[in-house]
N, C-alpha and C positions, 0 to 999 in steps of 0.2 A: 570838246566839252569843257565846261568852266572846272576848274581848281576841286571847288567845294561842293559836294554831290547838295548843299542846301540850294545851289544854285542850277542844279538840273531839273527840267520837266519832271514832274512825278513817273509818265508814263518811261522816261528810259531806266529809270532808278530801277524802274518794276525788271523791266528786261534787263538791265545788268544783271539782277538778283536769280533769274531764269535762268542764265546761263553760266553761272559759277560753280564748281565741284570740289569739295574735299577731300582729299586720299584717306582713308581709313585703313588699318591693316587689314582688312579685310578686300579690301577696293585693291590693296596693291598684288595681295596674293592671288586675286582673281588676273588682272593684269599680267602677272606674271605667267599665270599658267597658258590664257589666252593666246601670249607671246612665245609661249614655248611650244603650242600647238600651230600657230599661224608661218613662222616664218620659213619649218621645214616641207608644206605643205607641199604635196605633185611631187616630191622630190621620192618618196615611196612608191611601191607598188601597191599599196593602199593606205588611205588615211586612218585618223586615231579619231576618238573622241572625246568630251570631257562633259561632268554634270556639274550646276553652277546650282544648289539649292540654299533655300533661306525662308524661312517666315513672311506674310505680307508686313512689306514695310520695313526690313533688315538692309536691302539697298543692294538688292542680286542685280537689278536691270540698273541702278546707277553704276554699278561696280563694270556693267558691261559696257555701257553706252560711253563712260570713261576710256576703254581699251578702243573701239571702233572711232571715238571722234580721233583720237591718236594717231589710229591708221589710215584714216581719211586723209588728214590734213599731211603725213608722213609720205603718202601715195601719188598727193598731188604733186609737191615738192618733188619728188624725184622723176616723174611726166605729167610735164607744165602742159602739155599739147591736149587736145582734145576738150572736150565740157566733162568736167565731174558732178555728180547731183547726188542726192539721199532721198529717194523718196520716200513716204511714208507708209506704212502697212497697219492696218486694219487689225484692231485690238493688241495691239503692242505698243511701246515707247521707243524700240530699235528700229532703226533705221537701217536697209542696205547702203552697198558702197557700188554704184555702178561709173562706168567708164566710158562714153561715147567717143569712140575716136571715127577715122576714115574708112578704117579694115574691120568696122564693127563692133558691138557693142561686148565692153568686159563689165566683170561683175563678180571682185575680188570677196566682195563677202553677203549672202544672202540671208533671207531674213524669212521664219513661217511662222506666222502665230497658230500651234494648235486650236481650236475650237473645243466648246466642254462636251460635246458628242461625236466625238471622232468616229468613222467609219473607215476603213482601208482603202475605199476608193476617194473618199472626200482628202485624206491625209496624204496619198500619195498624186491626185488633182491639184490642190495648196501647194506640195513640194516643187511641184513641174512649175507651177504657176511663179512662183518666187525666182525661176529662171525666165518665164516670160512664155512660157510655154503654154495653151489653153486645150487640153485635150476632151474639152464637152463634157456629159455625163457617161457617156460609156465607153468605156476605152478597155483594149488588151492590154494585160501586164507589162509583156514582154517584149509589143512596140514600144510602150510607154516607156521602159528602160532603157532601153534604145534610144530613144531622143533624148532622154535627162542626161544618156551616159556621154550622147554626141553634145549636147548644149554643155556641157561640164565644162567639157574639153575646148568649142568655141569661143566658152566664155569663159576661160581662165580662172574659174571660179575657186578660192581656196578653202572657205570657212561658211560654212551654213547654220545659222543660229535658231533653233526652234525654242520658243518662248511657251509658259506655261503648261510644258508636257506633262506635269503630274493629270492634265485630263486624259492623257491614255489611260491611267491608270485610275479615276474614277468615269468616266465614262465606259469602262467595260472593254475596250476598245481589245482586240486579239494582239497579241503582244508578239506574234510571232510576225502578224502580217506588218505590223510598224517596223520591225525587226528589217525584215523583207527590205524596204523600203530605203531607210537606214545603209544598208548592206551594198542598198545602188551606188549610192552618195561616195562609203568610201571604195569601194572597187573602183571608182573614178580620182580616186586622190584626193577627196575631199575629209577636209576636217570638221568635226559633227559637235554642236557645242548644243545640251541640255540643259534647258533653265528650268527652274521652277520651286513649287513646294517641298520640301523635304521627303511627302513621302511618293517622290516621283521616284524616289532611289528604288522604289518597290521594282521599277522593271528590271533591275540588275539582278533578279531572278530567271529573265529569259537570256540563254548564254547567246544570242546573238547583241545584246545587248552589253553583256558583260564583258564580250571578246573587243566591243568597240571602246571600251574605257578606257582610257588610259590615266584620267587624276578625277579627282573629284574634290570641289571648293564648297565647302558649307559655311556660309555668311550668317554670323552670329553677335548677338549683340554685344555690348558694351559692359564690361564690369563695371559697378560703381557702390561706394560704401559710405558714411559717413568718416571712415579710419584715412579715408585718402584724402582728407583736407585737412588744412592746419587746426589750431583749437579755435573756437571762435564765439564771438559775444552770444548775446538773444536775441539779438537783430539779424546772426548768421555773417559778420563782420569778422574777419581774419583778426586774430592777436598778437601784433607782433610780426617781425619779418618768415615767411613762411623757407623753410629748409628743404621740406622732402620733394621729392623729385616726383613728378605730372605724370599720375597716368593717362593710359592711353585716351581718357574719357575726356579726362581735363583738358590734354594738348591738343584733343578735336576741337572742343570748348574754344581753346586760344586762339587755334588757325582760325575758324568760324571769325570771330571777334576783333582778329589783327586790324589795326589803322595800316594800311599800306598806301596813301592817297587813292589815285583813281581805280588801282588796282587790289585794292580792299574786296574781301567777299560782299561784305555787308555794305551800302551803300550808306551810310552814315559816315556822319563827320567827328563823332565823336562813340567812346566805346561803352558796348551795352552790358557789360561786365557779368560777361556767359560762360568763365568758370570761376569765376567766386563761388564759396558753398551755397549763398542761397538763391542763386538761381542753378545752378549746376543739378544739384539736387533735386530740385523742384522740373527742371526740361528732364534728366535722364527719368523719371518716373510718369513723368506723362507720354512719355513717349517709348518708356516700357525698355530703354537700352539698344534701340533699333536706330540704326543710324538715318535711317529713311524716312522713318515717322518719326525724328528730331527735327531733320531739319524741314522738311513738310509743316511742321510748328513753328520753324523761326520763319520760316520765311511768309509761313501764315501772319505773323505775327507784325513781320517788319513790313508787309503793305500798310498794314494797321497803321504804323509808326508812321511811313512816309505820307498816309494821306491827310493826317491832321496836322501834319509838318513838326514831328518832334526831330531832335538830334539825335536819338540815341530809341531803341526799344527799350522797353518799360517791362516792370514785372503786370503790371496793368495792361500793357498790350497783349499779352501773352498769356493772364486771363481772361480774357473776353477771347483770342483766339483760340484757345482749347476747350471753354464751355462749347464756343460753337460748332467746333468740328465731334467733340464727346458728347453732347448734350450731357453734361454732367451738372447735378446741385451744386451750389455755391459749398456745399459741407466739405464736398468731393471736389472740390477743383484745387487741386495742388500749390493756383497762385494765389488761392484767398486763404489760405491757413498762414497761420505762424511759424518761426522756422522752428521754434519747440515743437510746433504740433509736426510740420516737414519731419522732424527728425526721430518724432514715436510713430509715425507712421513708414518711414523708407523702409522697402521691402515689402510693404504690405501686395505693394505690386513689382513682380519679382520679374525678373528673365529669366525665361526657360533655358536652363541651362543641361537639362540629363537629356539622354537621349528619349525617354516616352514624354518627358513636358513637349517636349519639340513635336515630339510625333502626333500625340494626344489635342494639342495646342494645332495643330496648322488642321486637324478632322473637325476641330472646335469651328476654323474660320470656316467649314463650308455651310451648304443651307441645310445640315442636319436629315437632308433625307436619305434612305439607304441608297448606297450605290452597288454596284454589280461587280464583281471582283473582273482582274483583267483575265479574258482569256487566251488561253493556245489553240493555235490551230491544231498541237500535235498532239494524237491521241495517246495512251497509254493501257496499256492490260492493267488491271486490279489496281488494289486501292490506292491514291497518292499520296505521299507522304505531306501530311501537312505543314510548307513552309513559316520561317517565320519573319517576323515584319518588315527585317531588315536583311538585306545580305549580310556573311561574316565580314567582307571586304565593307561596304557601306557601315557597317557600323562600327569600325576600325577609325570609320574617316571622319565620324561624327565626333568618338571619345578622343582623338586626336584633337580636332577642332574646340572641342569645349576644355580640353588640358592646357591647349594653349600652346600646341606642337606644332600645329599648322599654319 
């Protein structure tokens, strides 16, 4: 490709832009944990699990799909032999990692998208299915475990990743019998990775769930203040050589922004100056301190940019790509105010930062109709003691996460 991305087709600039990721602390601590679940995997007499939860748009399924392209490309490299492929699954953005060699097919990391009406036979159908297994609609338990326990083992399987599990927990779904399930996986050595909404952590109330945890990663936005930038004019223009040291908001800002020629996130030739105060400020509040729903905006933004051939994105590109994705008035749109007005209004839209914003906030994103508490299959004498929303463990790893410990 030529030198100067002005000198690229529009269309590959798009796809460069597709395929670039930022590490966030957030993104590395998920990675880590990931890494520390994946590599001892089979080597037990049973596997661990982990819960990966976040807000829509915090960047739980970037922070994953970061760790798995890793392993992919990690896996190939150390056997070149055979065909490796990703295919894709149905309501997700992860991708497995299968393996075709001569002695059969491996399939080092699997992939189930919950559905929002789970049922025990449909979730544990999915699970089989994710190994390649199709056992119809009516099936025995107990053969069924039997062959996920023998496909485990044929297919070397390490790391099974269920996407969106907070729908066991508002679809109603019996939490003992996902439990059940679950319990297959790691009896077989596998290691059990939970993604989803924050209050998926509710199943860490059934102790077969809770016996499978071993970390849990809560992906949390971004702090940002108007105190973390230098002083600056009424244009929102730095005063002066800036001293204080980049928070973490800023140094995302930076990387996002770096010239590094072809290997630049941003496909531009020149830079769209994304942590200066006034655009800094202006993207961390539209995008509410979520690393996912930032850059979902820049990069909405920067097709903007590439298709009417500017050099650089614009505070103009990037309102017209947030009225359109917010359907917000001109009053409300972050990039048509002044950076006086940016800065009597920052905070007005805040990140959830306590643990009930979080909780409150992710009941907020669904469609407001009642849902069905989860049930147990196990019954009990007299009355239950009413739990409450969070485990003491889960909500340990929340105030850790928002301390800034994690």
């Amino acid at each position: 490709m030529p030198a100067k991305f002005a000198d690229w087709p529009r269309e590959e600039r798009v796809k460069h832009l597709a395929f670039r990721f930022i590490k966030t602390p957030s993104t590395k601590a998920v990675e880590q944990s990931l890494d520390q679940l994946f590599w001892p995997a089979g080597l037990d007499t049973e596997g661990d699990g982990c819960f990966i939860v976040g807000q829509t748009g915090a960047g739980k399924t970037t922070a994953v799909r970061m760790f798995t392209d890793r392993a992919y490309e990690t896996l190939r490299t150390e056997d070149p032999a055979g065909t490796w492929y990703r295919p894709k699954v149905f309501g997700t953005d992860l991708s497995p990692i299968v393996h075709k060699t001569p002695n059969g097919v491996r399939r080092p990391i699997a992939v189930v998208w919950v559905d929002p009406r789970p049922r025990f036979n449909a979730f544990m159908a999915h699970t089989a299915l994710a190994l390649g297994i199709d056992f119809g609609s009516r099936f025995d338990f107990g053969r069924a475990s039997r062959e996920v326990a023998a496909a485990i083992e044929e297919q070397k399987v390490k790391m099974m990743l269920f996407d969106d599990v907070q729908h066991i927990v508002d679809g109603g779904m019996d939490t003992d019998g996902a439990g059940d399930v679950l319990k297959v996986l790691t009896k077989g050595g596998i290691q059990v990775v939970c993604i989803g909404l924050p209050n998926a952590l509710d199943l860490e109330h059934n102790a077969q769930f809770e016996r499978l945890v071993a970390d849990t990663q809560i992906v949390v936005p971004f702090r940002c203040s108007s105190g973390d930038f230098p002083q600056t004019d009424e244009d929102g223009n730095a005063i002066g050589l800036e001293k204080q040291k980049l928070t973490p908001f800023r140094k995302f800002m930076a990387a996002v922004d770096k010239r590094d020629g072809n290997r630049s996130f941003l496909p531009f030739d020149e830079p769209s100056y994304l942590s200066e105060p006034d655009m800094a400020l202006r993207i961390h509040q539209a995008g509410e301190g979520f690393a996912g729903k930032i850059m979902a905006l820049i990069k909405r933004a920067a097709k903007l940019a590439i298709n009417d051939g500017s050099a650089r994105i614009t505070k103009q590109h990037f309102e017209m790509a947030y009225r359109k994705s917010s359907r917000c008035s001109d009053e409300a749109n972050w990039f048509r105010l002044s950076f006086h007005e940016v800065q009597e209004r920052f905070g007005s839209v805040k990140a959830k930062t306590t643990r009930e914003e979080i909780m409150a906030a992710t009941r907020e994103e669904e469609d407001g109709a009642s849902r069905p508490a989860p049930r147990s299959g196990r019954k009990t004498r007299g009355k239950r003691e009413k739990k409450p929303s969070l485990s003491d463990r889960a909500t340990r790893d929340v105030e850790d996460a928002i301390a800034g410990r994690r």
